[in-house]
C-alpha positions as a printed Julia matrix, in Angstrom:
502×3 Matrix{Float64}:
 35.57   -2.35  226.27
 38.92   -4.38  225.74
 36.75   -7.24  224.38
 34.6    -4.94  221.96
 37.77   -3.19  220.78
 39.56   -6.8   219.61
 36.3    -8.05  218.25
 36.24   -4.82  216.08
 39.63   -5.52  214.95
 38.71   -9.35  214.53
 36.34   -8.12  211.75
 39.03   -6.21  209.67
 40.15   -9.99  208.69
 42.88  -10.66  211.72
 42.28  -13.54  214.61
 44.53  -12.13  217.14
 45.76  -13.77  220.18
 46.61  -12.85  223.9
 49.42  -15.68  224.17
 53.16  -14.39  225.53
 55.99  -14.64  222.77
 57.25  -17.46  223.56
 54.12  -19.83  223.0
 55.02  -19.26  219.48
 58.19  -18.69  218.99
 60.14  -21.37  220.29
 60.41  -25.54  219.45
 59.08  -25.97  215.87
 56.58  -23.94  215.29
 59.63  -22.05  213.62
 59.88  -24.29  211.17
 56.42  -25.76  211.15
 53.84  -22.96  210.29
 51.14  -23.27  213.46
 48.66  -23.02  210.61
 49.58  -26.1   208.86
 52.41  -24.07  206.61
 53.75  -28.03  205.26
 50.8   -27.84  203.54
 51.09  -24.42  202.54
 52.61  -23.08  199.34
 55.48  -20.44  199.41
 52.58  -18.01  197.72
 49.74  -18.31  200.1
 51.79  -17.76  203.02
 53.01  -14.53  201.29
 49.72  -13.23  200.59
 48.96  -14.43  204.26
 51.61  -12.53  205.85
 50.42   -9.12  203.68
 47.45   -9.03  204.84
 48.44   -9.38  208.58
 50.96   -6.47  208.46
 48.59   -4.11  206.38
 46.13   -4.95  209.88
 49.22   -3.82  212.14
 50.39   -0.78  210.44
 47.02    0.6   209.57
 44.65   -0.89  212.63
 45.11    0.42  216.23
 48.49    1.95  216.52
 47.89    3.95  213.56
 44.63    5.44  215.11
 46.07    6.05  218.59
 49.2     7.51  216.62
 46.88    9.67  214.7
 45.29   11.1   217.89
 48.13   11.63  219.77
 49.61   13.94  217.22
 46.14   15.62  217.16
 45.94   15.23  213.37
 42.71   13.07  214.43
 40.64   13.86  217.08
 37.63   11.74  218.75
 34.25   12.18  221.39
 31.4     9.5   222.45
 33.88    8.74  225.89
 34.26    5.46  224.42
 37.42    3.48  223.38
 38.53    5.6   220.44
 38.06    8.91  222.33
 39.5     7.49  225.96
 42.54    6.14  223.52
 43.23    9.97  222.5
 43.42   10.63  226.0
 46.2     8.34  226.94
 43.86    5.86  228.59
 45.74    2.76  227.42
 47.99    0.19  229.16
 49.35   -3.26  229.46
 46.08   -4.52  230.83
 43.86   -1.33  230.39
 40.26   -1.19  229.58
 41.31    0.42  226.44
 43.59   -1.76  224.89
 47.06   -3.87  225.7
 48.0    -3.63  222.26
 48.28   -7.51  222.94
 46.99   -8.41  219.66
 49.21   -6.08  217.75
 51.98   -7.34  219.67
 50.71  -11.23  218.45
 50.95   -9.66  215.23
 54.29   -8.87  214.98
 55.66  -12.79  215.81
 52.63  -15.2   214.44
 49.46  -15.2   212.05
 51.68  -13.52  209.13
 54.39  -12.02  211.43
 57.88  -12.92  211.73
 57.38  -16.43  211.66
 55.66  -16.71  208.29
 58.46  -13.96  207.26
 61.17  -16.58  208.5
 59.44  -19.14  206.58
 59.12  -17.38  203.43
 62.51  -16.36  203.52
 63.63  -20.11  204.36
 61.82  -21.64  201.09
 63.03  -18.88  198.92
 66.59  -19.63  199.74
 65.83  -23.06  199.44
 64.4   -22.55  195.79
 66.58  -20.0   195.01
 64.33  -17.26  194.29
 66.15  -13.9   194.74
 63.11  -11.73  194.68
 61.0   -13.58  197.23
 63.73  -13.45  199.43
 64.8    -9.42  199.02
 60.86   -8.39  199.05
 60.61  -10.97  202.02
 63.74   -9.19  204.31
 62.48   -5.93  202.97
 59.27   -6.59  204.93
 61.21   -8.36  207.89
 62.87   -4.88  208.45
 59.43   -3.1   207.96
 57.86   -4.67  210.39
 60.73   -5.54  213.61
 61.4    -1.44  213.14
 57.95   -0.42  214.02
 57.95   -2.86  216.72
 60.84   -1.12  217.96
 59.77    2.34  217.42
 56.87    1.68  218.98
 58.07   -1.25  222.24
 62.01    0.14  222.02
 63.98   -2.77  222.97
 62.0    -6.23  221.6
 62.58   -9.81  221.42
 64.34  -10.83  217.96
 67.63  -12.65  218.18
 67.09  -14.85  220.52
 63.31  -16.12  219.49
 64.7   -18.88  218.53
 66.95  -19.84  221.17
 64.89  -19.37  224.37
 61.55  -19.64  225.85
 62.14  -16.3   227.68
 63.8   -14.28  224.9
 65.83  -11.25  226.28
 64.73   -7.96  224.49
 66.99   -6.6   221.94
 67.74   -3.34  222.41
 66.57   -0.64  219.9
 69.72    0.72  218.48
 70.37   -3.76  217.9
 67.1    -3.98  216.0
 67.77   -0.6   214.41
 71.06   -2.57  213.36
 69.18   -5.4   212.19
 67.05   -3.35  210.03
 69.73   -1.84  208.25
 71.34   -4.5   207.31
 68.43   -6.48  206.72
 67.66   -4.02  203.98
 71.34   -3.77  202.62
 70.93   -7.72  202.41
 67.5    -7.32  200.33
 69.13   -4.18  197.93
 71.72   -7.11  197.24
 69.21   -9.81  196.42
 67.02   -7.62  194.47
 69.55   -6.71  191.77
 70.52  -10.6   191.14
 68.84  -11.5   188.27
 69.3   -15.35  186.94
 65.86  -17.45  185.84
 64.85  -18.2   189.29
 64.68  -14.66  190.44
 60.68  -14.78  189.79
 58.96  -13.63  193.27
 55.55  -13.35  194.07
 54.42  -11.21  190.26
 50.74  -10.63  191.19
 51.23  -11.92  194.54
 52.45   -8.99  195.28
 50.05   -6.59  195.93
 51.9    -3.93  196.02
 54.01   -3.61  193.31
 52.79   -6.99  191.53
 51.25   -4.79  188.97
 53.63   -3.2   187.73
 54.61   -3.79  183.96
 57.55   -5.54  184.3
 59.67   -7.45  186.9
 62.66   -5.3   186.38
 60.36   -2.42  187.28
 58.86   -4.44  190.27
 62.31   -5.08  191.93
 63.39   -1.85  191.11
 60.49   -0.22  193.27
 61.56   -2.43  196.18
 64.64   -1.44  195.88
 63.74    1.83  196.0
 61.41    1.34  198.73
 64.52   -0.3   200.99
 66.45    3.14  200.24
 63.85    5.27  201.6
 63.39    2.87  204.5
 66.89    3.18  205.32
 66.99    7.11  205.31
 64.06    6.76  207.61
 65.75    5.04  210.15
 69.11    6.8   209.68
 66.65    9.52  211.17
 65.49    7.47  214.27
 69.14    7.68  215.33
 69.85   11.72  215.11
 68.91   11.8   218.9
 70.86    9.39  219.95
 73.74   10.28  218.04
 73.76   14.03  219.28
 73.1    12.92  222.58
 76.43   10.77  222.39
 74.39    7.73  223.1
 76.19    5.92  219.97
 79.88    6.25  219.95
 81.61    7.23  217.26
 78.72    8.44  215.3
 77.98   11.95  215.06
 74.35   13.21  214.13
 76.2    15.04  211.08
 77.24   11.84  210.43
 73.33   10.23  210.75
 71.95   13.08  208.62
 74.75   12.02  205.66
 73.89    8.44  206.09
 70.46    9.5   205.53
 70.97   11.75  202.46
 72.79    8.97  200.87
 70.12    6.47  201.47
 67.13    9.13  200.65
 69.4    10.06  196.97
 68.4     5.89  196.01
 65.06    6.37  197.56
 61.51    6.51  195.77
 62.54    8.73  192.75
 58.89    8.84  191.1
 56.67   12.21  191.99
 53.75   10.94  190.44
 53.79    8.6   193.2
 52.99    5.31  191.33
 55.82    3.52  192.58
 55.06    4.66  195.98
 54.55    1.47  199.25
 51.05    1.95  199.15
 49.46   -1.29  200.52
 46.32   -2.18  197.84
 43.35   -3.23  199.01
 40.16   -4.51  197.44
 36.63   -4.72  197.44
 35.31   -8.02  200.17
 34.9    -6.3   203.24
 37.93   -8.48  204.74
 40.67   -6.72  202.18
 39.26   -3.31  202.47
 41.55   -0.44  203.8
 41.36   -0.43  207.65
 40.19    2.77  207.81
 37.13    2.04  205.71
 36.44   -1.25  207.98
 36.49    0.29  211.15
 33.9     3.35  210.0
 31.92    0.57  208.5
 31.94   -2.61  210.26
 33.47   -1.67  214.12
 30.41    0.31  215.34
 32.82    3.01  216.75
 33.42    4.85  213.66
 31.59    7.66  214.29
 33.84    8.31  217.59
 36.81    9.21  215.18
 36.97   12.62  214.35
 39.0    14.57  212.26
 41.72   16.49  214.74
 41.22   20.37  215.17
 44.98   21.27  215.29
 45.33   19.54  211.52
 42.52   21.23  209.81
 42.92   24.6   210.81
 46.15   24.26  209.4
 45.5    23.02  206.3
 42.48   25.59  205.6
 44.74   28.32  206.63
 47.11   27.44  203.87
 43.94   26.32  201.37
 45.55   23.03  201.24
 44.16   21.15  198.2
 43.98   17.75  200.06
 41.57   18.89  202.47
 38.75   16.94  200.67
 40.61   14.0   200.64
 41.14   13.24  204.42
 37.93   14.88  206.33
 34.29   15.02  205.56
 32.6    17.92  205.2
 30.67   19.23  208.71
 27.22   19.81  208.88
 27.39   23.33  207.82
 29.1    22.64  204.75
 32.87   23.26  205.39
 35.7    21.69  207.64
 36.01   21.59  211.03
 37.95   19.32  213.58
 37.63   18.53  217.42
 40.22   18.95  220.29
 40.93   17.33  223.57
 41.74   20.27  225.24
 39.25   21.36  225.26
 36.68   19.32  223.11
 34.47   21.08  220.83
 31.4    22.87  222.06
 29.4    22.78  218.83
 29.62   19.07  217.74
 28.16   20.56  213.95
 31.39   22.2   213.6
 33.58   18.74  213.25
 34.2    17.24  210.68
 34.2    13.17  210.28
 34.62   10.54  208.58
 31.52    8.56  207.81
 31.87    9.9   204.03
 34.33    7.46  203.29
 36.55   10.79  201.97
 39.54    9.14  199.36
 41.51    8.44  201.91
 39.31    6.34  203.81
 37.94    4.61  200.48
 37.45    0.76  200.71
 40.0     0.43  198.17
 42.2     3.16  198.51
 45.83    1.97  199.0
 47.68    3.06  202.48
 50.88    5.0   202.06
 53.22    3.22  203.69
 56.44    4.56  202.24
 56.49    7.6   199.89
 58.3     9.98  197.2
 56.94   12.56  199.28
 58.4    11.47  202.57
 61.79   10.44  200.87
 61.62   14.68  199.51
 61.07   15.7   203.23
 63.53   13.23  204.84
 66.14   15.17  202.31
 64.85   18.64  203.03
 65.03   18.13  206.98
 69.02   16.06  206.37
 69.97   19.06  204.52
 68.51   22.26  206.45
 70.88   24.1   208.73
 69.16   24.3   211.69
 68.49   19.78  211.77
 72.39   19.11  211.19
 74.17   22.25  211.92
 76.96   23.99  210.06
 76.95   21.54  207.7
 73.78   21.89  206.0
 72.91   23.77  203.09
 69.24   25.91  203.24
 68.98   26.29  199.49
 69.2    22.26  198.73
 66.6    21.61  201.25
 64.65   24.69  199.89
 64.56   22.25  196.88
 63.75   19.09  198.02
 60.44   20.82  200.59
 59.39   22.55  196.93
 59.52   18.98  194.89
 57.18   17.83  197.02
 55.09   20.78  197.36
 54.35   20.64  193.88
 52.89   17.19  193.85
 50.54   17.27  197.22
 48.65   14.74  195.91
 50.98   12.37  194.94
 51.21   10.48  198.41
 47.35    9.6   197.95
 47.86    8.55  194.72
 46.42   11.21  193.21
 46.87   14.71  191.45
 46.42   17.87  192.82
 47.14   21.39  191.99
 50.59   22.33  193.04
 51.28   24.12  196.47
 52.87   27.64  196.71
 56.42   27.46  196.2
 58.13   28.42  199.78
 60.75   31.29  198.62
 63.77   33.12  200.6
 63.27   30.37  204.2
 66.28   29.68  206.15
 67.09   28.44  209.71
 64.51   27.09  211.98
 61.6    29.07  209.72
 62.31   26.1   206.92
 62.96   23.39  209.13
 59.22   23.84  210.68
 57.51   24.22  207.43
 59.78   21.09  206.32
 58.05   19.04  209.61
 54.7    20.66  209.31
 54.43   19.87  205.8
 55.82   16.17  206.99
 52.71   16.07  209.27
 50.11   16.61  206.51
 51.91   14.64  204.28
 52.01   11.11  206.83
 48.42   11.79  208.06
 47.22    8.0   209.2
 50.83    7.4   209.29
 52.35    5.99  212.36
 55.81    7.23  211.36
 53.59   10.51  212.34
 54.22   10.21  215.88
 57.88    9.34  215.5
 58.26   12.61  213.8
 56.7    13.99  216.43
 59.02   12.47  219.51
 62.17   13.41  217.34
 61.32   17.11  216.59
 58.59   18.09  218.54
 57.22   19.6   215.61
 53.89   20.26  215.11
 54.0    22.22  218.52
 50.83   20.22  219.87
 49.75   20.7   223.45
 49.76   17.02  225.42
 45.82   16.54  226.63
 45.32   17.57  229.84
 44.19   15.71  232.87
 44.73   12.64  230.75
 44.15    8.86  232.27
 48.17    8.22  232.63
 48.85   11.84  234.6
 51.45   12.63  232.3
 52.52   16.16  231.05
 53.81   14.77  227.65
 52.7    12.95  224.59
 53.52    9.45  224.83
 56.44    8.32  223.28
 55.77    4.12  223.02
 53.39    1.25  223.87
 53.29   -0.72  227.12
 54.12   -4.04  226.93
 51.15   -6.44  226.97
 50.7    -7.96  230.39
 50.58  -11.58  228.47
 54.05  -11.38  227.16
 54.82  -10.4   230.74
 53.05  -13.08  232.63
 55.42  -15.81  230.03
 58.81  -13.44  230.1
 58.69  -11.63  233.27
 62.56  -11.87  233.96
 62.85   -9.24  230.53
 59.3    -7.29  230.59
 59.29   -4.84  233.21
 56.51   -3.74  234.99
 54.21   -1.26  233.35
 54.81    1.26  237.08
 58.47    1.29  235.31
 58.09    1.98  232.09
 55.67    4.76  233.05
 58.05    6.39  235.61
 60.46    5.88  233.05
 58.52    8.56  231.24
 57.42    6.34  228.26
 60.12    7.19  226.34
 61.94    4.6   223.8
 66.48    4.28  223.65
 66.45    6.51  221.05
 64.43    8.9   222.29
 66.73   11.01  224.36
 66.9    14.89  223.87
 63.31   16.33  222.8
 62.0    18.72  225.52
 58.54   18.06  224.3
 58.27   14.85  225.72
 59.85   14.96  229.04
């Protein structure tokens, strides 16, 4: 199943790898592209390294994510459905993540990323090099959301790089972005960039406005992972930070964030027509031969039709009797005409729709949850997140890049009353969104019920990935066994004080 999974992901335009980290990270294939990158021009390796990270954050993860916060469900007891049920691991039938892992270092990961960023200094191009550190920091913080503590600093040092911890690459993040805010506002005649190489805001009218949505972008990145620290910062796991303090860090970031609520200037990666640049989702209902096993997840619509929630149509087919339906793992649906799936293509799974990455709408929500009383305490203020959940009620469409009638305006909430229609909105809103899950882990919000008698024989959602037993069998002094990070309880640094995931 392992083999048919990767081969399914093969066809979505990646050739992924089982090797450890350190076949590829060490010597000079970091400063010798293994794909002939001498020969390669500063362009092609960033339209190369694009198209590898759009694979990782929309392929795998993001469909386990989706599952595991029930917003997707699944049935056929193959891959897709067993994934749902927590039957994964670092050598499992179901998947090792090994590939994504692969992902992350080579073929468009960090060392392409280090390369870019080592020609654009060398040329002086400003805008290469901001947009290039803005997607360094996109990519090593997912790793670590996802893996916790990963190898970064010393990949270039050591054939058995130690793991950094989270809160370090959360650290590195930050002021990888600060680095690329800096960059982005120098502006001399060799501050070009990619222009159309950019495919996601390459089209944009000017280059003024094309910087200034990265910049944008790095702001609402930042206020994100201000957020991945609340826990720890409450928990006194970080000294000398309070999670008051967090939740101001992430206002201030989230005020510079993604400004437009039309959502044109939203991180939504483009894709194209050729089956090989085609949104992920679309490929894998297409072209995998398991997407009719994805469903859409019965917690998530009966939400959303109990609210009439316009974007319905745009994320689930319609079932055989002509409405909406989803399925369930616990337990699965009895009438399999009920659920509703995806073989329609709906907008969201279009060939060429583009995958929200980083939104207005999320920066509006990231604002409303900083602010409410019951997320930061005494300090917050119920009215300004009031405002911030009803800006982006009234453009529910905007994160799919469309418009939509406006939501009812939420009137006279307070307390913990707002801050659960702030995260429940947040989980329709990030749908195929692995961010999704860390919502999830950090909240516990929607109150989803972990699948019972799952393959792991855990009581909890899982928090993280194993680590794939390749990068083991090359690093074993720094990869623990997969027996400890399961009676560890799967749970990542950061991750320290939500009861739902004990």
């Amino acid at each position: 199943m392992l083999r048919k999974t990767r081969l399914a992901i093969v066809s979505l335009g990646l050739a992924l790898g089982g090797a450890g980290c350190n076949s590829f990270l060490t010597g000079d294939k970091l400063s010798n592209d293994p794909n002939n990158s001498t020969d390669a021009t500063l362009l092609t390796l960033f339209v190369a390294m694009q198209g590898a990270q759009s694979a990782f954050h929309e392929g795998t993860i993001a469909m386990m994510s989706c599952e595991w916060v029930q917003a997707c469900g699944a049935t056929s007891a193959r891959f897709v459905e067993l994934a749902g049920r927590y039957d994964y691991g670092n050598a499992s039938n179901i998947g090792a993540n090994s590939g994504d892992w692969t992902t992350l270092y080579t073929g468009g990961g960090l060392i392409d990323l280090r390369n870019i960023k080592t020609a654009a200094t060398a040329t002086g191009d400003s805008v290469y090099l901001g947009i290039a550190k803005i997607w360094e920091a996109f990519t090593i913080g997912r790793a670590a959301d996802l893996w916790s503590g990963i190898p970064y600093s010393q990949t270039t040092t050591t054939a058995t790089p130690d793991t950094d911890s989270q809160f370090a690459v959360y650290a590195a993040v930050q002021a990888l972005l600060s680095q690329a805010i800096t960059e982005l506002t120098v502006d001399t005649v060799h501050t070009h960039g990619p222009l159309s190489g950019d495919i996601v805001f390459g089209g944009l009218a000017t280059q003024g406005a094309q910087r200034a949505a990265w910049i944008a972008t790095a702001w609402t990145l930042k206020a994100r992972y201000w957020l991945h620290l609340v826990n720890a910062a409450a928990n006194g796991k970080l000294p000398g930070l309070t999670a008051a303090q967090v939740y101001d860090s992430a206002i201030a970031a989230a005020t510079n964030g993604i400004s437009d609520p039309t959502g044109a200037h939203d991180f939504r990666m483009a894709h194209f027509g050729p089956q090989n640049q085609q949104n992920m989702w679309a490929q894998f209902q297409q072209f995998s031969g398991f997407g009719s096993d994805l469903e859409a997840g019965k917690p998530l619509v009966d939400y959303m039709k109990a609210r009439n929630d316009p974007r319905i149509p745009l994320y689930f087919c319609k079932n055989k009797g002509g409405g909406y339906g989803g399925d369930a793992f616990n337990p699965p649906a009895v009438n399999a005409d009920s659920v509703s799936n995806y073989a329609c293509l709906p907008p969201r799974f279009a060939p060429t729709a583009g995958a929200p990455y980083v939104t207005y709408a999320e920066r509006e929500l990231i604002l409303a949850e900083a602010n409410s009383t019951t997320a930061r305490g005494a300090g917050g203020n119920d009215a300004v997140s009031l405002t911030h959940l009803n800006n982006e009620l009234a453009v529910p469409g905007s994160a799919s890049g469309t418009t939509l009638p406006a939501m009812p305006t939420v009137l006279a909430v307070t307390g913990p009353a707002l801050l659960d229609s702030i995260m429940m909105e947040k989980w329709v809103v990030m749908f195929q969104n692995i961010e999704s899950l860390m919502d999830y882990r950090r909240t516990c919000l929607p109150a989803i019920t972990p699948v019972a008698g799952n393959f792991l024989g855990v009581s909890f959602v899982p928090g993280r990935l194993f680590y794939p037993q390749s990068e083991r069998n090359v690093n074993p002094t720094h990869i623990p066994l997969e027996s400890e990070e399961l009676s560890a309880g799967l749970r990542t640094q950061s991750d320290v004080t939500t009861t739902c995931h004990l």
